[in-house]
N, CA, C and O atoms as a CHARMM CRD file, in Angstrom:
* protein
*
  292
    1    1 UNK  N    -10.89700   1.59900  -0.55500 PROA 1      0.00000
    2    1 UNK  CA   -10.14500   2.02200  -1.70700 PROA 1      0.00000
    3    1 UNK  C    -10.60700   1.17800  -2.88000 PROA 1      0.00000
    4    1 UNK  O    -10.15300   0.03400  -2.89700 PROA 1      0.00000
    5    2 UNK  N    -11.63600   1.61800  -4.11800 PROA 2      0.00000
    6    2 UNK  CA   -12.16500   0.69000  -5.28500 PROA 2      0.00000
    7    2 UNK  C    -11.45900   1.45200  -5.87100 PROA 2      0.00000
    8    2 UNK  O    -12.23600   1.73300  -6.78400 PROA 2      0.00000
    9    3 UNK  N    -10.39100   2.14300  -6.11400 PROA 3      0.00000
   10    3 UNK  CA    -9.82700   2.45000  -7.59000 PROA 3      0.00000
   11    3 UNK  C     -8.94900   1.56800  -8.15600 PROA 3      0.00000
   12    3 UNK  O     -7.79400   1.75600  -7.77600 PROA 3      0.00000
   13    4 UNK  N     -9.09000   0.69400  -8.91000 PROA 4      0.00000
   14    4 UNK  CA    -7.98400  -0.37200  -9.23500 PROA 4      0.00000
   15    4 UNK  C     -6.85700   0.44400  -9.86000 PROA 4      0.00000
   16    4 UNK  O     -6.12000  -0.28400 -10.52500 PROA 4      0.00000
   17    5 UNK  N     -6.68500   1.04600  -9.85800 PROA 5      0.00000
   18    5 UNK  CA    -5.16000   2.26300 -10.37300 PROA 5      0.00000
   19    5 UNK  C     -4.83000   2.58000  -8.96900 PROA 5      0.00000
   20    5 UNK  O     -3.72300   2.14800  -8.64600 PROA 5      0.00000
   21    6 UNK  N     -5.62500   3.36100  -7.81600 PROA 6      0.00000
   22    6 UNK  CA    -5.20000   3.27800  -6.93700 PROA 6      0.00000
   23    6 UNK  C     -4.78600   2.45500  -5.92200 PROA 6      0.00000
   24    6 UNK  O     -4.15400   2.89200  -4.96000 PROA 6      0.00000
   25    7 UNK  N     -5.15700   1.02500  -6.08100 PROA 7      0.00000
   26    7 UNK  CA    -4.56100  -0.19400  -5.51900 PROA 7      0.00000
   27    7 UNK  C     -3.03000  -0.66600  -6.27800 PROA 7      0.00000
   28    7 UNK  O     -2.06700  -1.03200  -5.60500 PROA 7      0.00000
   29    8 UNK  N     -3.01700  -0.59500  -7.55100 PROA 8      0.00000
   30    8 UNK  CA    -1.39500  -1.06600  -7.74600 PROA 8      0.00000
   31    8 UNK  C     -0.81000   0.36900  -7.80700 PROA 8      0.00000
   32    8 UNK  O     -0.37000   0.79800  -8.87300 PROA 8      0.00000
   33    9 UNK  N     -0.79900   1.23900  -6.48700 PROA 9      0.00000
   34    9 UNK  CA    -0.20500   2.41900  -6.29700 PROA 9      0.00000
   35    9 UNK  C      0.16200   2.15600  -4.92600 PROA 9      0.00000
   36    9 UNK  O      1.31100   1.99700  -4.51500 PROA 9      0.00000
   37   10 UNK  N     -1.01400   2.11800  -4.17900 PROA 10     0.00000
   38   10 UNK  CA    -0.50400   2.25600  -2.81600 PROA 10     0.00000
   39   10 UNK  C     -0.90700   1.09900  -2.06400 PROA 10     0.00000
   40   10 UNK  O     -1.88500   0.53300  -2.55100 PROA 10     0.00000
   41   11 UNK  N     -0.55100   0.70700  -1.27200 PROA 11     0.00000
   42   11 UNK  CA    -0.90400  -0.24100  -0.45800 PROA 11     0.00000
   43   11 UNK  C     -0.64500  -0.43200   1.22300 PROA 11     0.00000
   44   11 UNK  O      0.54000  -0.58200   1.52100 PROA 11     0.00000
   45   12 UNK  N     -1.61300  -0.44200   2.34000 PROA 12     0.00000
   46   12 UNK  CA    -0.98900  -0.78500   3.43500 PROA 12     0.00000
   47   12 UNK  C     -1.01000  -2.47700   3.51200 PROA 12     0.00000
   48   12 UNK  O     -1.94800  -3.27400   3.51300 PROA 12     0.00000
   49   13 UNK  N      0.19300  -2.62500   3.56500 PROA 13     0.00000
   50   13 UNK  CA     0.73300  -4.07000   3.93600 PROA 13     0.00000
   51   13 UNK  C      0.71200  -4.79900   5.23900 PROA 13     0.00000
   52   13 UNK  O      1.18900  -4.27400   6.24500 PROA 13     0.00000
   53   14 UNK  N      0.19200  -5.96000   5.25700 PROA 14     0.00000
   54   14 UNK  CA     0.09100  -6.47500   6.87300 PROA 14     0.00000
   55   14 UNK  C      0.76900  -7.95400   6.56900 PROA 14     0.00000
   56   14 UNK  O      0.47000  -8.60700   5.56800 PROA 14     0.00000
   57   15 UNK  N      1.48300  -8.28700   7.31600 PROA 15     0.00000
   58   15 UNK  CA     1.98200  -9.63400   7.25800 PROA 15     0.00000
   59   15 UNK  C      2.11200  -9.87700   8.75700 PROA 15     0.00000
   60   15 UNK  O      3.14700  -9.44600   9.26400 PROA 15     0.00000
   61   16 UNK  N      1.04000 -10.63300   9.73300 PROA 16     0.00000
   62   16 UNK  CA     1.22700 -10.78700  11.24500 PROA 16     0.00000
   63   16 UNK  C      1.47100  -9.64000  11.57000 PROA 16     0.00000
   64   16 UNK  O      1.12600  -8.74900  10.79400 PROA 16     0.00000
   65   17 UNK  N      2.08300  -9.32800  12.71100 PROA 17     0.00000
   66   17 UNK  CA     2.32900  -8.36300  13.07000 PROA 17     0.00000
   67   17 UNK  C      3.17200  -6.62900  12.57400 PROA 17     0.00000
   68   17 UNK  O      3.32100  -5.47200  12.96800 PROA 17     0.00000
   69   18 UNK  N      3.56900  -7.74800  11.24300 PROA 18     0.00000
   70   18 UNK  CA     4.21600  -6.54600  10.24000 PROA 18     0.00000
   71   18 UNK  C      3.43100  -5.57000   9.47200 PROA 18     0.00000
   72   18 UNK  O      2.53900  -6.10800   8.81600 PROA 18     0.00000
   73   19 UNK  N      3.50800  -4.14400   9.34700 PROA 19     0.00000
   74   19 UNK  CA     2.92300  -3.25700   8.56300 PROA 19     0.00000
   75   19 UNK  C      3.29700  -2.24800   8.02600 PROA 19     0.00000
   76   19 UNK  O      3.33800  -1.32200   8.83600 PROA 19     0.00000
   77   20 UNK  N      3.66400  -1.90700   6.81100 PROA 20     0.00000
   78   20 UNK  CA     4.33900  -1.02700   6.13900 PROA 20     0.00000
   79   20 UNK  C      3.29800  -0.48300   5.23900 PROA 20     0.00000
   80   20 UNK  O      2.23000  -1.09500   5.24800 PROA 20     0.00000
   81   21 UNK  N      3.38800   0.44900   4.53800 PROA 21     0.00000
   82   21 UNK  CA     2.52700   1.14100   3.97300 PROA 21     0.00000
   83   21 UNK  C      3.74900   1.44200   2.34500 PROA 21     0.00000
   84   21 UNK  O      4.58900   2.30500   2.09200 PROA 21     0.00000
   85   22 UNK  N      3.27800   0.32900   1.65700 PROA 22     0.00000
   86   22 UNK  CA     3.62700   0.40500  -0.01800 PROA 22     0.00000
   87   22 UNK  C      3.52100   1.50000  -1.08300 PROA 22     0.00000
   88   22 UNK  O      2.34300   1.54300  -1.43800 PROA 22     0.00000
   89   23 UNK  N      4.16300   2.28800  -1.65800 PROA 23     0.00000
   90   23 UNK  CA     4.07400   3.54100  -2.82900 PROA 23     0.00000
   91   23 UNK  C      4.75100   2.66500  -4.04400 PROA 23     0.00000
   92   23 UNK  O      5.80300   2.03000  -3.97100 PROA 23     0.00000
   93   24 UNK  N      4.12300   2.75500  -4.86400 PROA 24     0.00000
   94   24 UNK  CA     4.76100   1.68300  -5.97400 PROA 24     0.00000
   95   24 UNK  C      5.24900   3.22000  -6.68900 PROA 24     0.00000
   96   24 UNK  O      4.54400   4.16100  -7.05400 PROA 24     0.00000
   97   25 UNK  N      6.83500   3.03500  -6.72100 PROA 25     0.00000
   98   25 UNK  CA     7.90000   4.57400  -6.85600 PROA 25     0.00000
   99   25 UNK  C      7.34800   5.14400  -8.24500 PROA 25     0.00000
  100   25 UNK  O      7.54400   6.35100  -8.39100 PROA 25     0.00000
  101   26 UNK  N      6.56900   4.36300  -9.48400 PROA 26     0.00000
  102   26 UNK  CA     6.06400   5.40400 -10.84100 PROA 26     0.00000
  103   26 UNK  C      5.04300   6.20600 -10.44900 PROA 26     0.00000
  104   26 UNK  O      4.67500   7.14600 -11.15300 PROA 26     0.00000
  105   27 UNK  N      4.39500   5.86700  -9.09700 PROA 27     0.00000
  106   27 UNK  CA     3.36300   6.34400  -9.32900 PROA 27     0.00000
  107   27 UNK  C      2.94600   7.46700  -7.99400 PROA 27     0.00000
  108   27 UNK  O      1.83900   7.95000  -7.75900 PROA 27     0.00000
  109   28 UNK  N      4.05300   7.64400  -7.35300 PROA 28     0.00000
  110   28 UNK  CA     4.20000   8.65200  -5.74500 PROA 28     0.00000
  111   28 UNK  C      4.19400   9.68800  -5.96500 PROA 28     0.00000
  112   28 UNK  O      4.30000  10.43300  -4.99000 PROA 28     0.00000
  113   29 UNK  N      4.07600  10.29000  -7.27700 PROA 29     0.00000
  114   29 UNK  CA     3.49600  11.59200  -7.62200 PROA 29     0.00000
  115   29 UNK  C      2.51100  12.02100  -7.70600 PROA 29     0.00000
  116   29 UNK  O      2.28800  13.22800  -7.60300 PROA 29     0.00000
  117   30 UNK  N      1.49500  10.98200  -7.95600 PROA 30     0.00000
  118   30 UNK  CA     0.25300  11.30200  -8.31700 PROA 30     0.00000
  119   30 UNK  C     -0.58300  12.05400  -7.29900 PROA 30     0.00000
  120   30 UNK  O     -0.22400  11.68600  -6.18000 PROA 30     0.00000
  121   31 UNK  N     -1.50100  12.91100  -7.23200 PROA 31     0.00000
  122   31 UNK  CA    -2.18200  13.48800  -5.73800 PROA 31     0.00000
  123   31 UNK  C     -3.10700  12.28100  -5.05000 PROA 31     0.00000
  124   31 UNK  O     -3.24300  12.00300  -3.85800 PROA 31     0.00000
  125   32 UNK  N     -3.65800  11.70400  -6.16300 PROA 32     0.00000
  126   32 UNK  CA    -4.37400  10.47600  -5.42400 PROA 32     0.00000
  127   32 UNK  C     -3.98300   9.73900  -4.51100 PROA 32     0.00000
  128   32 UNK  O     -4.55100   9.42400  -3.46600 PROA 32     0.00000
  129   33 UNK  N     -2.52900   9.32700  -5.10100 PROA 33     0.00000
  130   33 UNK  CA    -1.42800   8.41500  -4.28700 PROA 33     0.00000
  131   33 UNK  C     -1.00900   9.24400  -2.87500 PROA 33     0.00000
  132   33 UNK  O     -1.11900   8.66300  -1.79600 PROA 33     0.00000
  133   34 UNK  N     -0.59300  10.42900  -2.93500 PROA 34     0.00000
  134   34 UNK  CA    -0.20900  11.24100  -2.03000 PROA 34     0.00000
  135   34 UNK  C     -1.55300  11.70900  -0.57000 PROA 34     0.00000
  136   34 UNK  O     -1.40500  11.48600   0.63200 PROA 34     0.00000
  137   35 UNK  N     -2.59900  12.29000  -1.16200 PROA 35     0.00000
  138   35 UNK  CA    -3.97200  11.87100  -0.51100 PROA 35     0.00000
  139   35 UNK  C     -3.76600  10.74700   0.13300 PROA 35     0.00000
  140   35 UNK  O     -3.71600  10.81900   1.36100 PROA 35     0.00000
  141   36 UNK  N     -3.62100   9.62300  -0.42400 PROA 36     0.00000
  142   36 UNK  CA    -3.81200   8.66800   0.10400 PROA 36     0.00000
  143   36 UNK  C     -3.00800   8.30600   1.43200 PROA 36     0.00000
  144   36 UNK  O     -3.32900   7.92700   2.55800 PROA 36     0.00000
  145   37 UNK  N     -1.89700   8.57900   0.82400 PROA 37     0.00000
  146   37 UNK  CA    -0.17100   7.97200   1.63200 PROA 37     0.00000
  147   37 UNK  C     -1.01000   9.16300   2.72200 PROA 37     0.00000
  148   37 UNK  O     -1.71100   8.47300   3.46200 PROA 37     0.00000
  149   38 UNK  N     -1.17700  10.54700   3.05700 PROA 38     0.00000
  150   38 UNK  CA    -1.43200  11.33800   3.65100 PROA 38     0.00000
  151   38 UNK  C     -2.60100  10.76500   4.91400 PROA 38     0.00000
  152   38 UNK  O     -2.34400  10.98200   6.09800 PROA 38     0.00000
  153   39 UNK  N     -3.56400  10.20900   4.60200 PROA 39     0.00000
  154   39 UNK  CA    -4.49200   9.61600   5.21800 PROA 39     0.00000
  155   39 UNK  C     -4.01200   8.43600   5.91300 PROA 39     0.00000
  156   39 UNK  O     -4.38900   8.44400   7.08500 PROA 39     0.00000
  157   40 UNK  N     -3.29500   7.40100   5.59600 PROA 40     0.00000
  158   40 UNK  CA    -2.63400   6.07400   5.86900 PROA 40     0.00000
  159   40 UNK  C     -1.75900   6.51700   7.40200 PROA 40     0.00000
  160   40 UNK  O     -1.75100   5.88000   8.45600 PROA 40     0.00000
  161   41 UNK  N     -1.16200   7.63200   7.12800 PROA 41     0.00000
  162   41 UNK  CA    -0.30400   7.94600   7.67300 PROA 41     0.00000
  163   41 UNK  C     -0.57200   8.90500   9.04400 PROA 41     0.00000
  164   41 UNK  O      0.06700   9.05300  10.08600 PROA 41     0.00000
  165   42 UNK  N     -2.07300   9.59000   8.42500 PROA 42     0.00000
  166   42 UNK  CA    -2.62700  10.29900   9.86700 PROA 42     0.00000
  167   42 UNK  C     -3.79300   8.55000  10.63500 PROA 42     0.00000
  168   42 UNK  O     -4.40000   8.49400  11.70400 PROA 42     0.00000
  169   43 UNK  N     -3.71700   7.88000   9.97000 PROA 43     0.00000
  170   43 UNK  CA    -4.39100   6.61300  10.78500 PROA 43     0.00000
  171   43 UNK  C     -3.03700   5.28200  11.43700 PROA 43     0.00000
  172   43 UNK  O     -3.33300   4.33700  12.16800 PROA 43     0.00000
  173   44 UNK  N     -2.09100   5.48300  11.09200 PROA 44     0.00000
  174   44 UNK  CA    -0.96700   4.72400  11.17400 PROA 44     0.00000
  175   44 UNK  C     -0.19700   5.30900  11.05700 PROA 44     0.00000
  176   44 UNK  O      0.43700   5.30400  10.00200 PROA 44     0.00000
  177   45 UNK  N      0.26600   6.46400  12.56500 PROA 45     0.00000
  178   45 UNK  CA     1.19400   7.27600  12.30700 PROA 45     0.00000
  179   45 UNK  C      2.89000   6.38300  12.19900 PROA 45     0.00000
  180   45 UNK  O      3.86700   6.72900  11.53500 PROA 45     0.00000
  181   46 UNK  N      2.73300   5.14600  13.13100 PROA 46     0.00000
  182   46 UNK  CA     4.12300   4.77100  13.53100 PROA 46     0.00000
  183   46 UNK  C      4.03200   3.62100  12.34900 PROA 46     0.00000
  184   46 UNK  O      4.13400   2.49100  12.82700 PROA 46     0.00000
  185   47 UNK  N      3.90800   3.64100  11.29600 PROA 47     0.00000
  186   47 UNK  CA     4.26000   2.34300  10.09600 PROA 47     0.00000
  187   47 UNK  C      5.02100   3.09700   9.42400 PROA 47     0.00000
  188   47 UNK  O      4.96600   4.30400   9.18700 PROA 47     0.00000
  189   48 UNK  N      6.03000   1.97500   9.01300 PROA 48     0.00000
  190   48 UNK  CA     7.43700   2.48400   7.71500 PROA 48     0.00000
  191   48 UNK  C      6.50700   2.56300   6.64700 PROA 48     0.00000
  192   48 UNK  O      5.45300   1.94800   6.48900 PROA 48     0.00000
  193   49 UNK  N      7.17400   3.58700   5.79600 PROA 49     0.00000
  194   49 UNK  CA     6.96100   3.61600   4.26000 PROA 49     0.00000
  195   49 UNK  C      7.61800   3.41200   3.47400 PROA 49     0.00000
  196   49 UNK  O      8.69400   3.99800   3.59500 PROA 49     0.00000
  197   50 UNK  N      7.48800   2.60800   2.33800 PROA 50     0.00000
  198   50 UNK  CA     8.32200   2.32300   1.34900 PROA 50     0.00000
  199   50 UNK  C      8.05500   2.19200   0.23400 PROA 50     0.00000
  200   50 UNK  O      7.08200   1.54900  -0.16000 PROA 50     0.00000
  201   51 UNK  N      9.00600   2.87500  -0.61100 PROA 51     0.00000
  202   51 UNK  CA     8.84000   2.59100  -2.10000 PROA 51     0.00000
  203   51 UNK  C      9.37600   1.03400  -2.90000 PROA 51     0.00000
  204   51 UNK  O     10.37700   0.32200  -2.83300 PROA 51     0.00000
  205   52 UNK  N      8.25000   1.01900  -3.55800 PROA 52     0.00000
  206   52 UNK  CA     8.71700  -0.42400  -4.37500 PROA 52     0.00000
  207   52 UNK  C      8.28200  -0.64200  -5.78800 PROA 52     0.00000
  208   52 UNK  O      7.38800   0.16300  -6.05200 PROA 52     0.00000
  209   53 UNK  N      8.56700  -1.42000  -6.79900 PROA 53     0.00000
  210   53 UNK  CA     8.38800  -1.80700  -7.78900 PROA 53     0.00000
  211   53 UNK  C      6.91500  -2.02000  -7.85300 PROA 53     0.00000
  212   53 UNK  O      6.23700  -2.38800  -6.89300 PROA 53     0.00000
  213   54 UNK  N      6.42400  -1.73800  -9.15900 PROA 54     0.00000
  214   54 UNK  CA     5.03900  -2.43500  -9.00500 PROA 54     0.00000
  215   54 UNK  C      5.17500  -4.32100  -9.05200 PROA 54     0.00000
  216   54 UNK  O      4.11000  -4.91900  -8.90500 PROA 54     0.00000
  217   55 UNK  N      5.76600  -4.71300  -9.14300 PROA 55     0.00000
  218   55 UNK  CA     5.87800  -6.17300  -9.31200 PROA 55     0.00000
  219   55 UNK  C      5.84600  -6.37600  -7.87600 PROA 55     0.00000
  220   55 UNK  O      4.81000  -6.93500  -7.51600 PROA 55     0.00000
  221   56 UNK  N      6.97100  -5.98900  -6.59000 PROA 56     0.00000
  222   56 UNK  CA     6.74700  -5.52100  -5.35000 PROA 56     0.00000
  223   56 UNK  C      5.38900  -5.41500  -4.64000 PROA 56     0.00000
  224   56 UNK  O      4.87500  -6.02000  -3.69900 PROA 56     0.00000
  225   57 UNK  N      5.04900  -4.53200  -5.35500 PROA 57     0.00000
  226   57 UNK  CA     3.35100  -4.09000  -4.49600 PROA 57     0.00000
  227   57 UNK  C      2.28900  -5.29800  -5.26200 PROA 57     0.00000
  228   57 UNK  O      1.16300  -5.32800  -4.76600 PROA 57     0.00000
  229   58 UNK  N      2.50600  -6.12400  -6.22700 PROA 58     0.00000
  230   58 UNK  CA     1.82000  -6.76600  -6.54000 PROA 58     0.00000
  231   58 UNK  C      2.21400  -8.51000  -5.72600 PROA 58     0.00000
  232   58 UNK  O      1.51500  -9.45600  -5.36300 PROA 58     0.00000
  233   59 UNK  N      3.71300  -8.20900  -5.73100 PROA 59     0.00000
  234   59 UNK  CA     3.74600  -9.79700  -4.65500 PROA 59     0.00000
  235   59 UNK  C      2.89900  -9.55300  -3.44400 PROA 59     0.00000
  236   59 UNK  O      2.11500 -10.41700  -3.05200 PROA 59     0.00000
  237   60 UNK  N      3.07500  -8.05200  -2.66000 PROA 60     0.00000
  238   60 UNK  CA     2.40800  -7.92800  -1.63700 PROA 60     0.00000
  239   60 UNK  C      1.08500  -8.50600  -1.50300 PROA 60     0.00000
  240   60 UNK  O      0.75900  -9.44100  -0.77200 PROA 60     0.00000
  241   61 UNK  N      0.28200  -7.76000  -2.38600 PROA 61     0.00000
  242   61 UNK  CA    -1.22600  -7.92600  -2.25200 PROA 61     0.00000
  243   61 UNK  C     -1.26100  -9.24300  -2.30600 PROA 61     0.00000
  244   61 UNK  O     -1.85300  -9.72900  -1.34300 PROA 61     0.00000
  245   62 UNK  N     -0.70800 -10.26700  -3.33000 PROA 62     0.00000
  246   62 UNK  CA    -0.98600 -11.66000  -3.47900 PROA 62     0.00000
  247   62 UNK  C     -0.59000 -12.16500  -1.62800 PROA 62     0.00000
  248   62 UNK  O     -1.43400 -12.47200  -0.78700 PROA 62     0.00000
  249   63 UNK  N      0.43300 -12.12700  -1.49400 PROA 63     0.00000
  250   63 UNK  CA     0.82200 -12.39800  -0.16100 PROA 63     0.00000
  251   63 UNK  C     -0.40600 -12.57300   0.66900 PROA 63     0.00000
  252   63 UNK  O     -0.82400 -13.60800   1.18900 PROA 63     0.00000
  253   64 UNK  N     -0.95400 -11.25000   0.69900 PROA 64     0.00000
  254   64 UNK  CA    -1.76700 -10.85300   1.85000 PROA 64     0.00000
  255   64 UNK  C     -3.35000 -11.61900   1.36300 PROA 64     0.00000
  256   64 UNK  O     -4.21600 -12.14900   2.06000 PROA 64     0.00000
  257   65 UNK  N     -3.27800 -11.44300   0.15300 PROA 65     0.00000
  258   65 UNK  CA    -4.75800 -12.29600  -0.48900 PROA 65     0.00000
  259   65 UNK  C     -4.40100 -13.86700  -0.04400 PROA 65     0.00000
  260   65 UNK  O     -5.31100 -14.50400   0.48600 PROA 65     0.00000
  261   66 UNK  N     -3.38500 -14.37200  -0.19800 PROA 66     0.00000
  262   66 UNK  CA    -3.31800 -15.64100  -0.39200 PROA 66     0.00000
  263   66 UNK  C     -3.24100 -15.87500   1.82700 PROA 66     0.00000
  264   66 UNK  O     -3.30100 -17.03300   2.24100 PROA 66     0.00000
  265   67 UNK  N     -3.14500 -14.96100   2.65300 PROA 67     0.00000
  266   67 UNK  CA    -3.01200 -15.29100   3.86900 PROA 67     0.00000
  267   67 UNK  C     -4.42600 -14.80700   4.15500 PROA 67     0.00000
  268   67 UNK  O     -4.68300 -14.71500   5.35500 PROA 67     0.00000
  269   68 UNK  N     -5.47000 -14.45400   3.24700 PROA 68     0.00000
  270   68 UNK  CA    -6.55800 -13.96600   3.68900 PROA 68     0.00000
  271   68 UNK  C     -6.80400 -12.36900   4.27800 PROA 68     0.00000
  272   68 UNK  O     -7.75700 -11.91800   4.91400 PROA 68     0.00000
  273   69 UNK  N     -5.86600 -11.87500   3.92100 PROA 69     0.00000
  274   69 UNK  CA    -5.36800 -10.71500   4.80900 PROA 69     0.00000
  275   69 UNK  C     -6.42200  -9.53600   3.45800 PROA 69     0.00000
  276   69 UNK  O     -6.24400  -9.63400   2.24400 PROA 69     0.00000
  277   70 UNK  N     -7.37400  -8.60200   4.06900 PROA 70     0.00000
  278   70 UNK  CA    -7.78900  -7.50800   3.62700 PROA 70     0.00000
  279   70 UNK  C     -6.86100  -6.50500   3.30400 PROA 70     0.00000
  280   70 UNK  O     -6.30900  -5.68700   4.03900 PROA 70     0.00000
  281   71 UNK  N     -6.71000  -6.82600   1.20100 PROA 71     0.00000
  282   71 UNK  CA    -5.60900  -5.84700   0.85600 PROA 71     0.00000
  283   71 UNK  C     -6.11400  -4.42500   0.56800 PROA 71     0.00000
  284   71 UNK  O     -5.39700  -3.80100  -0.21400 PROA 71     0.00000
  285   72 UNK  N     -7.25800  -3.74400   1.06000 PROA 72     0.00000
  286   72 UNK  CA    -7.66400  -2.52700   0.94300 PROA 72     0.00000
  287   72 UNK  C     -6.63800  -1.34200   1.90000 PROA 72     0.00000
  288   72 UNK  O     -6.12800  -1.24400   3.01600 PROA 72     0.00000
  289   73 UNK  N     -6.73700  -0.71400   0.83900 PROA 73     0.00000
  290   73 UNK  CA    -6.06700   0.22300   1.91200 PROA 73     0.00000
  291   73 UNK  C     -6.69800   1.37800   2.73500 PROA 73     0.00000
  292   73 UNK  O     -6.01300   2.00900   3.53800 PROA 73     0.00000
């Protein structure tokens, strides 16, 4: 995923064993975002989804950058 619009949109989240799959809620309309969430979801059928703030999807990625964790989705 290189679209930097499409990274503070969607995100699959990993924290250890935790994995949720991030929709930052302005932007879950978009088809890109939806494509996306669509694909995430036929590769990780059993992960929660959730909507969040972009401030939200941006603690995430830091999270996962700062644990070394590959924030591509």
């Amino acid at each position: 995923m290189n679209d930097p619009t499409l990274n503070d949109a969607i995100l699959l989240f990993t924290e250890g064993e935790r994995h949720e799959i991030l929709v930052e809620t302005n932007q879950r309309t978009r088809a890109d975002v939806q494509d996306r969430l669509q694909t995430l979801l036929s590769e990780y059928p059993d992960t929660p989804t959730r909507l969040v703030s972009l401030s939200e999807m941006q603690d995430a990625a830091k999270r996962m950058a700062d644990a070394g964790t590959d924030a591509d989705a």
